[in-house]
KOLKOLLUM-888010 format. One line per field, with one value per atom (N, C-alpha, C): chain; atom name; residue number from 1; x, y, z. Coordinates in steps of 0.2 Angstrom, whole numbers, padded with zeros to 4 digits. Example, Ala and Ser with C-alpha at 12.3 -4.5 7.8 and 13.67 -1.06 7.14 Angstrom:
chain	c(A	A	A	A	A	A)
atom	c(N	CA	C	N	CA	C)
n	c(1	1	1	2	2	2)
u	c(0066	0062	0066	0064	0068	0064)
v	c(-0028	-0022	-0016	-0011	-0005	0000)
w	c(0039	0039	0039	0035	0036	0039)
This chain:
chain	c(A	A	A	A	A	A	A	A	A	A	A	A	A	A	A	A	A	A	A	A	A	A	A	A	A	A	A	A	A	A	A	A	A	A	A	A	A	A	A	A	A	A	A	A	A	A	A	A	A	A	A	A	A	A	A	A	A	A	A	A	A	A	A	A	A	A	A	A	A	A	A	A	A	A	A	A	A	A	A	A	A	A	A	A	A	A	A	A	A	A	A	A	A	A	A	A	A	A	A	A	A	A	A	A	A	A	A	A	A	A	A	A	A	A	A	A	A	A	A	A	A	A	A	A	A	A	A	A	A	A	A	A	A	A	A	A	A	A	A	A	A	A	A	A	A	A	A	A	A	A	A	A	A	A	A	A	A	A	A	A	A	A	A	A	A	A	A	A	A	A	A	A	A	A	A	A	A	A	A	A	A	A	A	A	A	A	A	A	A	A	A	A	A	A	A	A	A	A	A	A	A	A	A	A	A	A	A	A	A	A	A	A	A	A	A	A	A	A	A	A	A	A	A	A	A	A	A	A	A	A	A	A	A	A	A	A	A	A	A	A	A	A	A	A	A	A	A	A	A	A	A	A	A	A	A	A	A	A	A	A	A	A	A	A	A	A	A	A	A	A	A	A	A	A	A	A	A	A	A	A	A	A	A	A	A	A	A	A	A	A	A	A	A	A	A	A	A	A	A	A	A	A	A	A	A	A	A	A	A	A	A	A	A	A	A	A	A	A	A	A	A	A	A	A	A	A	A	A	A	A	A	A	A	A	A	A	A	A	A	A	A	A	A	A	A	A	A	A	A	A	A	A	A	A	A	A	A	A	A	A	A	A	A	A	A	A	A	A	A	A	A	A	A	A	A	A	A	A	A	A	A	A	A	A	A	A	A	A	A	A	A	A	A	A	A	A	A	A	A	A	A	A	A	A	A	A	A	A	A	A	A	A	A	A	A	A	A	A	A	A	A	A	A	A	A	A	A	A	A	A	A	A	A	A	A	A	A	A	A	A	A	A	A	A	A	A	A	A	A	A	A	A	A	A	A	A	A	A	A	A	A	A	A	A	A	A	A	A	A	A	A	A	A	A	A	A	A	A	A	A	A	A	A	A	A	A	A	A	A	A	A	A	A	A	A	A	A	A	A	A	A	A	A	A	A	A	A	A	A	A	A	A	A	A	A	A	A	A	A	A	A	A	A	A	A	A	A	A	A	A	A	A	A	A	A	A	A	A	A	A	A	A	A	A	A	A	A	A	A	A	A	A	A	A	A	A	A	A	A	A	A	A	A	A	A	A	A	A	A	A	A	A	A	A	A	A	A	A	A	A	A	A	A	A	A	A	A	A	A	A	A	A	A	A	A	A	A	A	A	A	A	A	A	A	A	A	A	A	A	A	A	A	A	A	A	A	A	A	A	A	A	A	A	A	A	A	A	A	A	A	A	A	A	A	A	A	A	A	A	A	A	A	A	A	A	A	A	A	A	A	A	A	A	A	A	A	A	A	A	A	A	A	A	A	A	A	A	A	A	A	A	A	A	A	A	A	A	A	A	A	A	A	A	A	A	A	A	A	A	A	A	A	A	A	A	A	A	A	A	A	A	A	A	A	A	A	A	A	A	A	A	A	A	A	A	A	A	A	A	A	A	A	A	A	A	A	A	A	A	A	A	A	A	A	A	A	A	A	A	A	A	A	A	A	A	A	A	A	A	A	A	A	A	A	A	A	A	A	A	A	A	A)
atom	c(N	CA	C	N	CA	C	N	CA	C	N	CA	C	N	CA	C	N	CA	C	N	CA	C	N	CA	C	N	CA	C	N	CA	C	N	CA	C	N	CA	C	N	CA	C	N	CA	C	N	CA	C	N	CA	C	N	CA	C	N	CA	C	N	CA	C	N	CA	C	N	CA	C	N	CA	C	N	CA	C	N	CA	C	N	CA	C	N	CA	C	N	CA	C	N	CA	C	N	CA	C	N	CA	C	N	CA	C	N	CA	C	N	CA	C	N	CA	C	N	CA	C	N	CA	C	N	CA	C	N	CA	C	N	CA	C	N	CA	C	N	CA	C	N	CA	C	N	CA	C	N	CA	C	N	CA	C	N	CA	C	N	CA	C	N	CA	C	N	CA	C	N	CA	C	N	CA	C	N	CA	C	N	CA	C	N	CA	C	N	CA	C	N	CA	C	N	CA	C	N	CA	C	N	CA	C	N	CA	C	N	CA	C	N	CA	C	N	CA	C	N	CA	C	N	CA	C	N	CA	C	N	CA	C	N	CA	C	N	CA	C	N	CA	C	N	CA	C	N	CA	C	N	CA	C	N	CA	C	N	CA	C	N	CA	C	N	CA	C	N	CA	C	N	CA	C	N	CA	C	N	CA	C	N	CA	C	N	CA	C	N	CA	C	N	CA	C	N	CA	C	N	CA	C	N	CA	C	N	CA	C	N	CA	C	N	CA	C	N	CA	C	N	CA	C	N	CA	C	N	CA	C	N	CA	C	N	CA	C	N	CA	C	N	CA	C	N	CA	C	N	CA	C	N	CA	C	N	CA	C	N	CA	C	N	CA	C	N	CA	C	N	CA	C	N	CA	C	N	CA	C	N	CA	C	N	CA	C	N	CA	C	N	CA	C	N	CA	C	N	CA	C	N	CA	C	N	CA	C	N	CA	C	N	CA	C	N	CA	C	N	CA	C	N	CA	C	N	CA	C	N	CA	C	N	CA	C	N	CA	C	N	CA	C	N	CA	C	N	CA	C	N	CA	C	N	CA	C	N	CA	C	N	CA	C	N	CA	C	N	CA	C	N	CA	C	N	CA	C	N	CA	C	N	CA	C	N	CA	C	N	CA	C	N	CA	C	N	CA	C	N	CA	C	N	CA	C	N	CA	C	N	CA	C	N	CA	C	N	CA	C	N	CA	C	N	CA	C	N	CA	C	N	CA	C	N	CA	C	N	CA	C	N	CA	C	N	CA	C	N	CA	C	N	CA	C	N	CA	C	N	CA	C	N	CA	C	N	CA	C	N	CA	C	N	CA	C	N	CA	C	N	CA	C	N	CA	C	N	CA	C	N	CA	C	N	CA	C	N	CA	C	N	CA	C	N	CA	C	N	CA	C	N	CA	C	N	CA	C	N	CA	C	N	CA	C	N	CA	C	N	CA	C	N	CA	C	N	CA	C	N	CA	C	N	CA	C	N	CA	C	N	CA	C	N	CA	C	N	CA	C	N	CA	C	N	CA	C	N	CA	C	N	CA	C	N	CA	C	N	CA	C	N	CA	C	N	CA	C	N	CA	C	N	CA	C	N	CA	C	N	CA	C	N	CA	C	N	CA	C	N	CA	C	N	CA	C	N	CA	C	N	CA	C	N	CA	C	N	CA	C	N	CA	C	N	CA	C	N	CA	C	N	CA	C	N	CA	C	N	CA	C	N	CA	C	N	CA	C	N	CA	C	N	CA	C	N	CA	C	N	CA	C	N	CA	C	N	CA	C	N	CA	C	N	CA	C	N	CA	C	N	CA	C	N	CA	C	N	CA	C	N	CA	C	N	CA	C	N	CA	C	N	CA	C	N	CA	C	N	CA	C	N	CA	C	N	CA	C	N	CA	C	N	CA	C	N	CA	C	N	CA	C	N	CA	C	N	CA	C	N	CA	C	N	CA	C	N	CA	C	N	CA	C	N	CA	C	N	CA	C	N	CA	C	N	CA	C	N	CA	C	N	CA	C	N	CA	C)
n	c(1	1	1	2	2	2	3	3	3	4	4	4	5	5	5	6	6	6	7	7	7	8	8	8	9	9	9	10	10	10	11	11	11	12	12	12	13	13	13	14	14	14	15	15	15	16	16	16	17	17	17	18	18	18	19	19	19	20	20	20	21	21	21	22	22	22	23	23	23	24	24	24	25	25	25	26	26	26	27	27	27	28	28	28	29	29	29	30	30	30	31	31	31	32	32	32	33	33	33	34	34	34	35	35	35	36	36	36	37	37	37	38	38	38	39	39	39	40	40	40	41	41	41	42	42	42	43	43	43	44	44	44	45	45	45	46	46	46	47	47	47	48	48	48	49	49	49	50	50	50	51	51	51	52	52	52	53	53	53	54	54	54	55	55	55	56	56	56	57	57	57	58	58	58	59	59	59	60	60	60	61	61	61	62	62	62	63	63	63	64	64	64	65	65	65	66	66	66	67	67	67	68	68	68	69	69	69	70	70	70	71	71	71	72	72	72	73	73	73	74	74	74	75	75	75	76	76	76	77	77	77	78	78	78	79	79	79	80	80	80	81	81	81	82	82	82	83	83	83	84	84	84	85	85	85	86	86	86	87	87	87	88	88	88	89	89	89	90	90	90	91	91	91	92	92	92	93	93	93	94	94	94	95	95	95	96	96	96	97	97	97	98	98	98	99	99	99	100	100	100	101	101	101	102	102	102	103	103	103	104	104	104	105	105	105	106	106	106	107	107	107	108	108	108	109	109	109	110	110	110	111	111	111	112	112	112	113	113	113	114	114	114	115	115	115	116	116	116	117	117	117	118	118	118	119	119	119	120	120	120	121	121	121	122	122	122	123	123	123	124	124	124	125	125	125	126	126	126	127	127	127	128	128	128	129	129	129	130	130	130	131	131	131	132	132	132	133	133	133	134	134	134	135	135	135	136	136	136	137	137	137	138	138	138	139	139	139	140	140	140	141	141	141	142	142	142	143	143	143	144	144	144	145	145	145	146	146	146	147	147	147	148	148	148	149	149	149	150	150	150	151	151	151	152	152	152	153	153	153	154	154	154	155	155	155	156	156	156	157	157	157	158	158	158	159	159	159	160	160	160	161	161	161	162	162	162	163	163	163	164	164	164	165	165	165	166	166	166	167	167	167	168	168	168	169	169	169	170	170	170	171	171	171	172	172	172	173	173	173	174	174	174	175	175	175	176	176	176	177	177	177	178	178	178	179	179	179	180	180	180	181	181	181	182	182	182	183	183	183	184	184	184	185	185	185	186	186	186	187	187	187	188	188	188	189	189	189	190	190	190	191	191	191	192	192	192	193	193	193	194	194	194	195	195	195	196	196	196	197	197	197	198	198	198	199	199	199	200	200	200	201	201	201	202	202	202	203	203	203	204	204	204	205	205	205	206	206	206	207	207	207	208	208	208	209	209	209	210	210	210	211	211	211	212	212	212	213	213	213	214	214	214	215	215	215	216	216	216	217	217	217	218	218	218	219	219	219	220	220	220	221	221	221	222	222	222	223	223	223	224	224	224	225	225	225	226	226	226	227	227	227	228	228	228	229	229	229	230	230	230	231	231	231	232	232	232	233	233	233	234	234	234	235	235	235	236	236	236	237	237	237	238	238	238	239	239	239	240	240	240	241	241	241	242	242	242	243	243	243	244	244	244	245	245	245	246	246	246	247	247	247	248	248	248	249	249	249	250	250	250	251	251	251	252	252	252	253	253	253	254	254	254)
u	c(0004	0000	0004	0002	0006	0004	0008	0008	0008	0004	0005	0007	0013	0015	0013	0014	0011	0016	0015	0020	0026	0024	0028	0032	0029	0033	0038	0037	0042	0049	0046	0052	0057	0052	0057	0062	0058	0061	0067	0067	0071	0077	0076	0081	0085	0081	0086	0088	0087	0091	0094	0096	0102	0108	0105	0110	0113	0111	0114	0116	0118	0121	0126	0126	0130	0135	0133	0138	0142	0138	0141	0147	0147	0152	0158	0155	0158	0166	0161	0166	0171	0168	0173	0178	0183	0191	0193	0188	0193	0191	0189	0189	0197	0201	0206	0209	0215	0218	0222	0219	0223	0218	0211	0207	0203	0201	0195	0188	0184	0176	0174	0176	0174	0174	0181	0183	0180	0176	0171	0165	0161	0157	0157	0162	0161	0162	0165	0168	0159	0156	0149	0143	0142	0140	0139	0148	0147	0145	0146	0144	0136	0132	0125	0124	0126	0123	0126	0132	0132	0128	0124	0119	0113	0112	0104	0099	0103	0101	0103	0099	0102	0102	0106	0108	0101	0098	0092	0094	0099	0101	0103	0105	0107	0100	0102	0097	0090	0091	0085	0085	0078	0081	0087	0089	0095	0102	0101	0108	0112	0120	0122	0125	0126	0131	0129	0130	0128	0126	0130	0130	0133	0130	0132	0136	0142	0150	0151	0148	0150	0156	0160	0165	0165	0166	0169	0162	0164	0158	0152	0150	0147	0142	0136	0130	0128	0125	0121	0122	0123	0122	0127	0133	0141	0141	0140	0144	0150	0150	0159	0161	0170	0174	0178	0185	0192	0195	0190	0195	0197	0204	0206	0205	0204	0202	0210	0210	0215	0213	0220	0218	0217	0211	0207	0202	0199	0194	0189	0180	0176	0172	0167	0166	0160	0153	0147	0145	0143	0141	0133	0130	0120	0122	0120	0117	0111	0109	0104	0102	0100	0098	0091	0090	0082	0082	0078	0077	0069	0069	0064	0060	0061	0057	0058	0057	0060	0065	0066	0071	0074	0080	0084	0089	0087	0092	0096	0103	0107	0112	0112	0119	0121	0129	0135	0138	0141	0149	0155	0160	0166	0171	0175	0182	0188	0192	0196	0203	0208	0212	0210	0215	0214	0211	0205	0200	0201	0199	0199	0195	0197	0190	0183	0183	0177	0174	0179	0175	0173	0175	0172	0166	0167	0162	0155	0155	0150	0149	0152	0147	0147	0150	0146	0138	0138	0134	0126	0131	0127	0120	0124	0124	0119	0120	0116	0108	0109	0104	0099	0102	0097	0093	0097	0094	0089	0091	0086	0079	0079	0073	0069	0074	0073	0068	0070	0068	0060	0058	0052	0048	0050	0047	0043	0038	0032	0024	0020	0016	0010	0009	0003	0006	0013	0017	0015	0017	0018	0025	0025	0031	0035	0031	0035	0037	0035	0038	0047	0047	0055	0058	0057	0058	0062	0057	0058	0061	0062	0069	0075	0074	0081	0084	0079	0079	0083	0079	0083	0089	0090	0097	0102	0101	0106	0108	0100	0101	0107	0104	0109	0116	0119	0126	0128	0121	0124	0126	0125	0122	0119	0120	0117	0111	0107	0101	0100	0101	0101	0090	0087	0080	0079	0082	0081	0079	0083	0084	0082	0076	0074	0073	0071	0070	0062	0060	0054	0054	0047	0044	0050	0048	0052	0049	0048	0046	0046	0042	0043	0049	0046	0049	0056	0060	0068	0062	0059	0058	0050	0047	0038	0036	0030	0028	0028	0028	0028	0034	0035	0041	0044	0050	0051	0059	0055	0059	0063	0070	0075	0073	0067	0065	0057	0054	0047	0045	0037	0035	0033	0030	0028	0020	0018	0011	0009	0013	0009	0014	0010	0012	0009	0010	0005	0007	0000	0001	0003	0012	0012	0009	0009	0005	0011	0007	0009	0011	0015	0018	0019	0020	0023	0031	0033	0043	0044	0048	0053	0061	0062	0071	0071	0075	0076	0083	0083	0092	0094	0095	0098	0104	0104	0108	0111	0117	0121	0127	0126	0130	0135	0141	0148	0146	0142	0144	0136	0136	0130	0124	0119	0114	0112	0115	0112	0116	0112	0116	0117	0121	0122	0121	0119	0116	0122	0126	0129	0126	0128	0125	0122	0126	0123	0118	0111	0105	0105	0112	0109	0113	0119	0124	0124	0124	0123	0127	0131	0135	0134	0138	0135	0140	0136	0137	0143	0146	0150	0158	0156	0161	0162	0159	0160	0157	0160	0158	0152	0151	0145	0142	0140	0137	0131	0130	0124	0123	0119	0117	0108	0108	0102	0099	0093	0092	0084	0086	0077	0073	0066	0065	0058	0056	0047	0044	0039	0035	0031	0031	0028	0023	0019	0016	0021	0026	0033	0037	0043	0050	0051	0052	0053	0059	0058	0062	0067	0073	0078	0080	0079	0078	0087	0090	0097	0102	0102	0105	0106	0108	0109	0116	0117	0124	0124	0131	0132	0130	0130	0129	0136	0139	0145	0151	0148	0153	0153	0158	0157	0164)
v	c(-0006	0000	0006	0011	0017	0021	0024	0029	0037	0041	0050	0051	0053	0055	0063	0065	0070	0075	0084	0087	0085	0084	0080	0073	0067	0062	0066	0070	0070	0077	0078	0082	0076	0071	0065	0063	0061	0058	0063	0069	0072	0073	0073	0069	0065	0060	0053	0055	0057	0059	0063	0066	0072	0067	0061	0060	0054	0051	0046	0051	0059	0065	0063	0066	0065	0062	0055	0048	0047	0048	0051	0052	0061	0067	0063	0059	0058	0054	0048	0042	0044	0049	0049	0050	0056	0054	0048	0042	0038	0032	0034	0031	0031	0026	0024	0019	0018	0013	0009	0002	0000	0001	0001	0004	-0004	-0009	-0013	-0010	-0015	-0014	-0013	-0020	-0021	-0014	-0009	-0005	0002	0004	0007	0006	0001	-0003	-0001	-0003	0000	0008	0012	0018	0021	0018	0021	0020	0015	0010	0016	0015	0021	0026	0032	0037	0037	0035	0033	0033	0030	0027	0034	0037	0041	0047	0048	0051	0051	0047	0042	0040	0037	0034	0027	0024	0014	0014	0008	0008	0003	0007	0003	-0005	-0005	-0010	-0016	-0016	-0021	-0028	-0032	-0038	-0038	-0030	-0031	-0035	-0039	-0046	-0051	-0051	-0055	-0050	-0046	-0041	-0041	-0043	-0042	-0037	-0032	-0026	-0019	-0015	-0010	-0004	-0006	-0003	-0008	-0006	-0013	-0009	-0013	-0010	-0015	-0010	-0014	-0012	-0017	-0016	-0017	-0014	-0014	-0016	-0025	-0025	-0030	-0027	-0030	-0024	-0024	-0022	-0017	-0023	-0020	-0027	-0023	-0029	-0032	-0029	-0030	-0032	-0037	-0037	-0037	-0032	-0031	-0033	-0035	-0041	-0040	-0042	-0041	-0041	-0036	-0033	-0028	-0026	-0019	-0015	-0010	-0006	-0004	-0003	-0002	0003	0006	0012	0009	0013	0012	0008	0003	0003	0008	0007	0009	0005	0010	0008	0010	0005	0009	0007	0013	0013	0015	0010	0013	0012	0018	0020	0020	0017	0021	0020	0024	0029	0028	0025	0025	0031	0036	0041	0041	0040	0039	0036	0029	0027	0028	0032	0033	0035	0032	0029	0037	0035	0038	0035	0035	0029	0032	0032	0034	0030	0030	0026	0030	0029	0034	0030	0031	0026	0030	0030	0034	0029	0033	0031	0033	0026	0025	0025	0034	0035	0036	0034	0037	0032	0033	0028	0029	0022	0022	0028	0031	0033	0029	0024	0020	0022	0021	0022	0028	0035	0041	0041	0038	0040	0035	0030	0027	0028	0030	0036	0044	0047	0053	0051	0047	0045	0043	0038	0036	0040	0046	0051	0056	0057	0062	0059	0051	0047	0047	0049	0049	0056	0061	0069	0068	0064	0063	0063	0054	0053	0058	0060	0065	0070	0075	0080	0079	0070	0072	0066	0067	0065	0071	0071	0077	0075	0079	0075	0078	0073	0074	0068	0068	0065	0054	0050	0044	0038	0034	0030	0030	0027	0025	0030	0038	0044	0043	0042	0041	0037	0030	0024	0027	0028	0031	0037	0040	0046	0042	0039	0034	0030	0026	0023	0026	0032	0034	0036	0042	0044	0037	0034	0026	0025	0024	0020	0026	0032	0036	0037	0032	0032	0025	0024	0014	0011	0012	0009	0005	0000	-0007	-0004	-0003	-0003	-0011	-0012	-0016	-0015	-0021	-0020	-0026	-0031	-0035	-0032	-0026	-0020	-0013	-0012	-0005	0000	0005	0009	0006	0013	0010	0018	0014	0020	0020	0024	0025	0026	0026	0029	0025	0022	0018	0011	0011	0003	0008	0004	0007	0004	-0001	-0003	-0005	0002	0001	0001	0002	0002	0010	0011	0009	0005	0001	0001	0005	0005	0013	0011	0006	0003	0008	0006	0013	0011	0008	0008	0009	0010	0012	0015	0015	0020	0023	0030	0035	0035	0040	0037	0029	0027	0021	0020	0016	0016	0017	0020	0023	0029	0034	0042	0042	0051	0053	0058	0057	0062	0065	0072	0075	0072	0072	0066	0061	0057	0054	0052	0047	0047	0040	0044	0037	0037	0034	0032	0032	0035	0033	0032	0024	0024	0018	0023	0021	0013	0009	0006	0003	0005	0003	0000	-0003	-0006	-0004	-0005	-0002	-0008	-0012	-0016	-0021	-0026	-0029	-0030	-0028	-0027	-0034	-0040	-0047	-0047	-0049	-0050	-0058	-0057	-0066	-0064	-0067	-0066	-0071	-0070	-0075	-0082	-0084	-0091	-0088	-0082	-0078	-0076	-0077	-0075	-0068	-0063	-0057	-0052	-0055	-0050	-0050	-0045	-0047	-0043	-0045	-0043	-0044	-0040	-0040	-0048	-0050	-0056	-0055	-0051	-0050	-0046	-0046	-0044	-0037	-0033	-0027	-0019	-0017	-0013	-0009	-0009	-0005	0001	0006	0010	0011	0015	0018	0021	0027	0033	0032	0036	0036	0042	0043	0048	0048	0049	0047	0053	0055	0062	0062	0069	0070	0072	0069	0073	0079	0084	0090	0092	0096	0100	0102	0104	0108	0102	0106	0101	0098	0090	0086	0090	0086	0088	0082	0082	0077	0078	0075	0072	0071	0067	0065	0070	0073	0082	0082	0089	0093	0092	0087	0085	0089	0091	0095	0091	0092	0087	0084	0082	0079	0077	0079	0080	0072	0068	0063	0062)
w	c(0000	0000	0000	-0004	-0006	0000	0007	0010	0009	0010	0009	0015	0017	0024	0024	0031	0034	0034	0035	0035	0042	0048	0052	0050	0047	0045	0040	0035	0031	0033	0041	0043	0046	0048	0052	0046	0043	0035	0031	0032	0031	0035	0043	0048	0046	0045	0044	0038	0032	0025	0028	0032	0032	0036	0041	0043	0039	0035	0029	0024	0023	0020	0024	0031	0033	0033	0035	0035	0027	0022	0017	0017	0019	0018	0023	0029	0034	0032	0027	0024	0021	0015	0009	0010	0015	0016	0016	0021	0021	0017	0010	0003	0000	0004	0000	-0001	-0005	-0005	0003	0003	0010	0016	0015	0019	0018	0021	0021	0021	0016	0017	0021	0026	0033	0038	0037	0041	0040	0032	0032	0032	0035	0038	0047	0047	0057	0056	0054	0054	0053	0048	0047	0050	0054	0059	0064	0069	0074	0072	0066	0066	0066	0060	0060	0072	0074	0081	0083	0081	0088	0086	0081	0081	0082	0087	0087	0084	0080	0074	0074	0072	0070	0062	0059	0053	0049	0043	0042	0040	0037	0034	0038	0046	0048	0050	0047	0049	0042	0041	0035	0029	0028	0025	0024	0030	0031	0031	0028	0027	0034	0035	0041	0044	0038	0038	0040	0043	0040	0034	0032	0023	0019	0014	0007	0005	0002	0001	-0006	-0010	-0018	-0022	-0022	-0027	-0034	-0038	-0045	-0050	-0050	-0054	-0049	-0044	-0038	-0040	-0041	-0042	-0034	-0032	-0024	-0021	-0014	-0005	-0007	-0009	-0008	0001	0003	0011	0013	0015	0019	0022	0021	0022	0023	0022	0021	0016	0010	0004	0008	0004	0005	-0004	-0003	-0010	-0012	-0021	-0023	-0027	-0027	-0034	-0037	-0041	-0046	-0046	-0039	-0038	-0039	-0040	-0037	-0034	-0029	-0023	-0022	-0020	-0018	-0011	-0007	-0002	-0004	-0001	0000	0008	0010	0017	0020	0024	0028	0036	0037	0043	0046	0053	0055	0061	0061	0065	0068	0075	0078	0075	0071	0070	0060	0058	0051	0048	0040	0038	0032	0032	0025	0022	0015	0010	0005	0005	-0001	-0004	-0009	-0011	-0015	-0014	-0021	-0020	-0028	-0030	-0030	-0026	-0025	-0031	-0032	-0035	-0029	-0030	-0026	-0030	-0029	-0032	-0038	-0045	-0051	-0053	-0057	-0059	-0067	-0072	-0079	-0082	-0088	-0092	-0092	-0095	-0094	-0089	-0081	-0073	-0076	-0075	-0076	-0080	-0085	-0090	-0086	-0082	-0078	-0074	-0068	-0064	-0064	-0071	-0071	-0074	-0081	-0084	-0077	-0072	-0069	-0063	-0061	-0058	-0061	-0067	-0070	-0072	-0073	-0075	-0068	-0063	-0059	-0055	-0058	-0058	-0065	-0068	-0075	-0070	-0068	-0065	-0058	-0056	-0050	-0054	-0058	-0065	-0064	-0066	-0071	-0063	-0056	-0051	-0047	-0051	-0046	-0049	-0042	-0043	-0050	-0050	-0057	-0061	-0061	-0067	-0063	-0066	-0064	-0064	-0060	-0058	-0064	-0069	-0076	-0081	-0079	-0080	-0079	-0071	-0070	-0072	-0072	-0076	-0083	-0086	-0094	-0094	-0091	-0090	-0091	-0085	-0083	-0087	-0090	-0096	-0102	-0106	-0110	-0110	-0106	-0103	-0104	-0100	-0100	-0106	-0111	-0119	-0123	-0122	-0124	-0124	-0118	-0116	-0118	-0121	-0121	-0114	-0111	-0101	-0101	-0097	-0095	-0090	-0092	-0086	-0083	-0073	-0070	-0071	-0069	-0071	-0066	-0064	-0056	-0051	-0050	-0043	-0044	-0041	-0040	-0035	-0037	-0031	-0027	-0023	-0017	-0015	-0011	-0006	-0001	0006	0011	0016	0023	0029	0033	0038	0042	0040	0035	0033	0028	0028	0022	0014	0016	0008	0009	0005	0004	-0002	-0004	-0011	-0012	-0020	-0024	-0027	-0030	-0034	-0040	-0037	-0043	-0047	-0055	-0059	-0062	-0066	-0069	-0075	-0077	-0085	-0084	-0091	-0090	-0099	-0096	-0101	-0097	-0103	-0099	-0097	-0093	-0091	-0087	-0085	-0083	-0076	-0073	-0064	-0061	-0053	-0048	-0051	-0048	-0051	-0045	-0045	-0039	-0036	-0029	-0025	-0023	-0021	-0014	-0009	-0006	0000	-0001	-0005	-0010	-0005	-0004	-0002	-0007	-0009	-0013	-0016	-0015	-0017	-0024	-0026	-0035	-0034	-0039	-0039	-0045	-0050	-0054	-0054	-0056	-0058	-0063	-0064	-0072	-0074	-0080	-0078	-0086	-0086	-0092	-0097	-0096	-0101	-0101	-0101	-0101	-0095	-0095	-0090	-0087	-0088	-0085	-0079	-0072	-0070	-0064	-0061	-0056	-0050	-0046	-0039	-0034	-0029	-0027	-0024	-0022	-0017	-0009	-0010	0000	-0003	-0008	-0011	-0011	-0009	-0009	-0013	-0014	-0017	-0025	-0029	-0034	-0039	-0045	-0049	-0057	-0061	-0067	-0071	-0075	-0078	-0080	-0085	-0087	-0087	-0080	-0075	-0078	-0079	-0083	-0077	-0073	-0067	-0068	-0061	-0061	-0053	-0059	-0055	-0050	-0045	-0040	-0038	-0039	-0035	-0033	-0027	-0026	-0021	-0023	-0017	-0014	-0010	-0007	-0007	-0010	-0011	-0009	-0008	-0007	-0012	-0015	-0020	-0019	-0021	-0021	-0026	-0028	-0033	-0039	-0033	-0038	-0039	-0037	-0038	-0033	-0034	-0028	-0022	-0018	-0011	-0010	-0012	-0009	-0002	0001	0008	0011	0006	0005	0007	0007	0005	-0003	-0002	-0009	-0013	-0015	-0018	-0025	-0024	-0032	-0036	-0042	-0050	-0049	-0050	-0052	-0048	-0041	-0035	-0033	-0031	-0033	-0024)
């Protein structure tokens, strides 16, 4: 069932998006070479708690970790381990943040040192495919609107659109309805409202969109071993211009 939250809920909901902002900004220095998954894993664990928050991800359908920590060509629900990052890795963190009871969710992909052109060209491409879908997310419009942004932007850069894994509603629960595919047509879906919360988060992939699901049933990676990006933002539907919840990331600030 599609929830319309209150202007209270979505000040909550804005809470927990600032503090998975936070955690963010908090991480990224110590996105380096020589650093374990695992070790930004706890570093973002305590930060999340010492702000009175718990991490939405831990235990949620089985996930063990705080944050999913996906490397290179590891898709989403990368569980962190005892890789150490190397130049010229890339690395995704999806975060999230439960505040009194309400959630905020964001994933970014960082580059670890000097990364390939390809890398670059896949999460700038990645990144803007999801300000696409943000763009045409307000209410009147419908779910398959953002899809179909997402969509084309992609086809246009020859981008593997992942289609297994989508976005979702957000509040109480880290993952409610609607579902919100990174492909679509236009016109079709739930119509959005005013109050409206949802996640939109592109996934792409450099090379071919199929992808392999490990034996842990959760991690999953593209078939082709050919890397892949994440960005995401949790937003409020409005009359006007959605509200990003997440914070206000530059376009390209990575």
């Amino acid at each position: 069932m599609i929830t319309i939250k209150s202007p209270r809920e979505i000040e909550l909901l804005r809470k927990a998006g600032n503090i998975v902002y936070q955690t963010h900004q908090y991480i990224k220095p110590y996105i380096k070479e020589g650093i374990t998954t695992k070790e930004l894993d706890r570093l973002c664990e305590e930060f999340i708690r010492s702000k009175g928050c718990t991490p939405s991800f831990k235990g949620c359908e089985g996930f063990p970790n705080a944050v999913c920590a996906s490397v290179n060509d590891c898709i989403v629900h990368g569980i962190p381990n005892n890789y150490k990052l190397k130049n010229g890795d890339i690395i995704t963190l999806d975060i999230g943040a439960c505040y009194k009871g309400y959630h905020g969710d964001s994933a970014w992909t960082y580059a670890v040192g000097e990364i390939s052109d390809n890398d670059k060209y896949l999460l700038e491409h990645t990144e803007k495919a999801l300000y696409e879908g943000i763009k045409v997310a307000t209410a009147g419009n419908r779910i398959g609107d953002i899809g179909y942004a997402i969509e084309q932007y992609s086809n246009k850069y020859d981008l593997g659109v992942v289609k297994e894994f989508v976005g979702h509603g957000v509040g109480t629960e880290v993952h409610e309805d609607p579902n919100v595919p990174n492909y679509g047509q236009k016109n079709t879906g739930p119509l959005l409202k005013e109050g409206m919360v949802i996640a939109i988060e592109p996934m792409l992939n450099f090379g071919s969109a199929r992808i392999k699901v490990l034996e842990n049933g959760l991690t999953a990676k593209t078939f082709d071993h050919s890397n892949s990006a994440h960005f995401e933002h949790t937003i409020a539907i409005t009359n006007g211009d959605p509200i990003i919840l997440t914070g206000e990331w530059k376009n390209g600030e990575n």
